[in-house]
C-alpha positions in Angstrom: 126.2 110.5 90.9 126.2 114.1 89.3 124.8 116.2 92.4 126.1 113.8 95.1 122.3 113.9 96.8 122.0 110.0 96.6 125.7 109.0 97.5 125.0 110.6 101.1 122.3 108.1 101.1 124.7 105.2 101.7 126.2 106.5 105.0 125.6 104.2 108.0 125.8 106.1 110.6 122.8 108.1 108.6 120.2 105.0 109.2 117.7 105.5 111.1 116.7 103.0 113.8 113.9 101.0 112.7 110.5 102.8 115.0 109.1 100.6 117.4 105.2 100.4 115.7 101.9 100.5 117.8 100.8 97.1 119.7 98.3 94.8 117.1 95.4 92.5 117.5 97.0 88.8 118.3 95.3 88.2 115.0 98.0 90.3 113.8 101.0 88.8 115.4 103.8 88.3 113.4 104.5 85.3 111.3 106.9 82.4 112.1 110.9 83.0 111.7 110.7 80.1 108.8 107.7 82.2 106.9 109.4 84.9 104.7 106.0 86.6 104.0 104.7 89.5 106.4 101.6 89.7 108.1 100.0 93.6 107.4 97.0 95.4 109.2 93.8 94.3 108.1 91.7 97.8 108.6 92.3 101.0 108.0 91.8 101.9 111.6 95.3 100.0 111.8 97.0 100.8 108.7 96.0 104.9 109.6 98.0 104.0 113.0 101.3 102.8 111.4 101.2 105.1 109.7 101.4 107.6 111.5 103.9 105.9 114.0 106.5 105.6 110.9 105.9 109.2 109.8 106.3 110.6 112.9 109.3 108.0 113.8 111.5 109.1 110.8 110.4 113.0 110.8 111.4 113.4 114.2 114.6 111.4 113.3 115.3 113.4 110.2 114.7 116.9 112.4 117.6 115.7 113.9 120.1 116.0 111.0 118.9 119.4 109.8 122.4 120.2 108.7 122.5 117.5 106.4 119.5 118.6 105.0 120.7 121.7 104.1 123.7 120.3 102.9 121.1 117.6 100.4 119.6 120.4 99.3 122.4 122.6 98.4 123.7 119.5 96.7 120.9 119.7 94.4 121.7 122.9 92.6 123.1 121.7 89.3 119.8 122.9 87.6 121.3 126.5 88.7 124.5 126.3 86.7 122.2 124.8 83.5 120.0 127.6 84.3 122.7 130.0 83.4 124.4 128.3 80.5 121.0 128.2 78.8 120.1 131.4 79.7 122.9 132.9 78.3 122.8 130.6 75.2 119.4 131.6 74.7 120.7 135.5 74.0 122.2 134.1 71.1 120.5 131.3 69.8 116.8 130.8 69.1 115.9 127.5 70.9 112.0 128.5 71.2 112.5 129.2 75.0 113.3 132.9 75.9 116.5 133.4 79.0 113.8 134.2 81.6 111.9 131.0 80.6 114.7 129.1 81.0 115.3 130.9 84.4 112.0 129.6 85.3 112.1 126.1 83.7 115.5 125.1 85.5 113.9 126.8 88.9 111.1 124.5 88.6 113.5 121.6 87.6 115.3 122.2 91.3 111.8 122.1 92.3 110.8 118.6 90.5 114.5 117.4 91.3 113.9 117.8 95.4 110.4 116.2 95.4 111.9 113.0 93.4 114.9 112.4 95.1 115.3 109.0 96.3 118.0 106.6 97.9 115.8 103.4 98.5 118.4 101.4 96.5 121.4 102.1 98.2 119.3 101.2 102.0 117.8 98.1 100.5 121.0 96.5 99.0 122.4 97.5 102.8 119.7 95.7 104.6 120.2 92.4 102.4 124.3 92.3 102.7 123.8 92.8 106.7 121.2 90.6 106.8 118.5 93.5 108.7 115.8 92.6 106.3 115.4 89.6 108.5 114.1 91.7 111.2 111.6 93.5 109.3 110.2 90.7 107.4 109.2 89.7 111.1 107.0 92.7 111.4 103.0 93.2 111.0 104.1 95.6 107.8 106.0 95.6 104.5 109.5 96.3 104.8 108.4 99.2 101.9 106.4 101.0 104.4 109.4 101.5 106.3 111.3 103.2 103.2 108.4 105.2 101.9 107.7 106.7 106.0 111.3 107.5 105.5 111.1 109.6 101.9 107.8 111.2 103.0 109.1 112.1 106.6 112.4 113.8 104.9 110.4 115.9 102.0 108.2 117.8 105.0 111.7 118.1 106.8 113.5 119.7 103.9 110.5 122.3 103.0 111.7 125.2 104.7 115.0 124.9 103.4 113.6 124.4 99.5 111.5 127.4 100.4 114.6 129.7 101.6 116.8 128.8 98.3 113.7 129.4 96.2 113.1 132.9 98.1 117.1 133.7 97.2 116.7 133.1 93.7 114.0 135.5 93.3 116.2 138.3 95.1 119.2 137.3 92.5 116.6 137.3 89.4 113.9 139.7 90.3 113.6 139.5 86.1 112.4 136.0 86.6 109.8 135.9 89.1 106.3 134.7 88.3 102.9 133.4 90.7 101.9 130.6 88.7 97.8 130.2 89.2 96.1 127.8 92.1 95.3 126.0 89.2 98.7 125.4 88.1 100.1 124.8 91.4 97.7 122.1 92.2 98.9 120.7 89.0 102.2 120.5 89.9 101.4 119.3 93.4 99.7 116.1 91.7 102.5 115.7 89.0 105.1 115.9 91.3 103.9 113.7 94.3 103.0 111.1 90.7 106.9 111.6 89.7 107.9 110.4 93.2 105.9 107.7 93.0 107.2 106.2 89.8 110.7 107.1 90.3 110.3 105.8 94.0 108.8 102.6 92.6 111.5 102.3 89.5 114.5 102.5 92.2 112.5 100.2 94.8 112.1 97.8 91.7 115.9 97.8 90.2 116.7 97.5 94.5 114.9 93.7 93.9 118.1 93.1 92.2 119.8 93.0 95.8 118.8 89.9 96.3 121.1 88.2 93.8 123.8 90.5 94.0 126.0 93.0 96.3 126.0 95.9 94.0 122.3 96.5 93.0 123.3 100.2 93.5 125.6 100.2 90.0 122.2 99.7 87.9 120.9 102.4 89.7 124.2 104.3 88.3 123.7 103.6 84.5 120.1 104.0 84.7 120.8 108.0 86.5 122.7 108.4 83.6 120.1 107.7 81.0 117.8 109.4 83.7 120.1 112.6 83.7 119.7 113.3 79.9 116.6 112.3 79.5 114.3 113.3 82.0 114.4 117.4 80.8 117.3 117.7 84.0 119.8 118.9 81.4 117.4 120.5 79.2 114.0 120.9 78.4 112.1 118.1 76.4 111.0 120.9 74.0 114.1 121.8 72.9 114.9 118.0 71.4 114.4 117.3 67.5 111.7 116.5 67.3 112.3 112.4 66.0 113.9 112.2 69.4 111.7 113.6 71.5 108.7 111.8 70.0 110.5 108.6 71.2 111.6 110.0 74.6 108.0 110.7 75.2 107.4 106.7 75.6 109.9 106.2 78.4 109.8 107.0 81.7 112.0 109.4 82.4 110.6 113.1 81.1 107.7 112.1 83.4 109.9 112.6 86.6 111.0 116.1 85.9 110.0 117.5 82.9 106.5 117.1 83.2 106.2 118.7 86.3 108.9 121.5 85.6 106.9 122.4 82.5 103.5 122.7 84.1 104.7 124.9 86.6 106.2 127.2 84.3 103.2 127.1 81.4 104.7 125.1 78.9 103.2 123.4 76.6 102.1 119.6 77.4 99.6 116.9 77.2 97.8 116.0 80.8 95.8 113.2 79.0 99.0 111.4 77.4 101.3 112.1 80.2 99.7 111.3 83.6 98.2 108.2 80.9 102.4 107.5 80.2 103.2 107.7 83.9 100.0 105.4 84.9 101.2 103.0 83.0 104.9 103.0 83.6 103.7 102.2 86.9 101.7 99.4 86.2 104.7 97.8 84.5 107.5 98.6 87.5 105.1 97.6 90.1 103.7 94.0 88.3 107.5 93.5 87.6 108.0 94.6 91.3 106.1 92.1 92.8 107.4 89.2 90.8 111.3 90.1 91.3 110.2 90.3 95.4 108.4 86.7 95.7 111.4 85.5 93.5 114.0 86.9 95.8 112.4 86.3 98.9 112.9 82.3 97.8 116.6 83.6 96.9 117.2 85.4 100.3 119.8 83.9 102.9 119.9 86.5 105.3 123.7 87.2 104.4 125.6 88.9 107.5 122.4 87.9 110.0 
């Protein structure tokens, strides 16, 4: 993958077991083996309960590979060597940006980089060749609810190690250290938890390609490559001529992680065009989301059940 964080993903043994969720209303009981559509709570008395069953579930499972954690978020620090190489370029060249504000950018980068990361492909496309989604399309929730619990439970999990690496970059380049306003960091808060929706709901969507093959996960590939270059992960949107980036601007990608690295750090950008961009990226992978499930739902077998 380039950083290795997803790849981990696709261990096994690294599954958690699927949480056993609070009792429901025999209204609520669980449809018939031959129905492939789940029931879901009907309140938000319920829906506020499982909830907070799966997020407690999978935090309390993730607490229990804090290693790893360390290890995913060590495995993220490509945005560390860029850092330098456009730092150093930046002595010499003119690119707009000065070397501490590419110090910052690529710092915020990490920071956009660990609140996107996502794997839901690679456990998908492993549910549907063992045939597990089975099981889960006989419970009173959407097998998605199950994932999501799982991303949310392991970004609270991996905050004190994010906040440690951050704290060690500031005592290696004191030059580079800034308090960006509440202002701005209530900014990025709201880009970044909007990134990891549409880049949680982009993977979730290209993972509805499971259904009709075994290797969903090698879109996922070329897509991280157009991703990678892209999204501002290489190098700042700013930086592109300017032909490009004005078509860059209409995909996805610099949405994920340069629109919230660039916020943080006080470049330039449009709020009205981009959360507007990311609203409606959504829009389109979730409507295309829906359709490719109902379709593979008629397609599923339960292979390896």
């Amino acid at each position: 993958m380039g950083d290795g964080e997803e790849r981990v993903r696709t261990q096994a043994s690294l599954t958690p077991p699927t949480p056993t969720l609070p009792p429901l209303p025999h209204s609520l009981t669980p449809p018939l083996p031959h129905s492939p559509t789940p029931t879901h709570p009907h309140t938000v008395k319920q829906l506020l309960r499982v909830s907070k069953s799966l997020l407690v579930t999978y935090y309390a499972y993730m607490l229990e590979y804090r290693a790893e954690l360390l290890l995913w978020a060590l495995s993220g620090s490509l945005p560390f060597i860029l850092m330098g190489v456009w730092s150093e370029a930046a002595q010499k060249v003119n690119f707009g940006l000065s070397s501490i504000e590419f110090s910052r950018y690529f710092l915020a980068v990490y920071l956009a980089r660990q609140l996107t990361v996502v794997w839901v492909i690679w456990d998908f496309e492993r549910q549907i060749v063992d045939g597990k989604l089975s099981f889960l399309l006989l419970q009173p929730v959407d097998p998605v609810g199950h994932h999501l619990a799982s991303h949310i439970a392991e970004r609270f999990a991996r905050l004190p190690f994010i906040f440690g690496l951050v704290v060690l970059f500031f005592l290696l380049y004191p030059g580079a250290f800034w308090l960006p306003s509440l202002s701005t960091m209530v900014l990025f808060a709201i880009s970044g938890i909007c990134a990891f929706a549409l880049q949680f709901l982009i993977q979730y969507t290209l993972a509805m390609f499971a259904f009709w093959t075994e290797k969903a996960s090698s879109i996922q590939e070329v897509w991280f490559l157009i991703h990678l270059f892209l999204s501002g992960s290489i190098a700042p949107i700013e930086i592109f001529p300017a032909e490009i980036r004005s078509i860059v601007r209409w995909t996805p990608f610099p949405y994920i992680i340069n629109f919230p690295a660039s916020i943080l750090t006080g470049l330039k950008v449009d709020l009205v065009h981009d959360f507007g961009m990311m609203f409606i990226w959504g829009v389109i992978f979730f409507a295309l989301n829906r359709w490719l499930w109902r379709k593979g739902l008629q397609q599923y077998s339960g292979m390896g059940a």
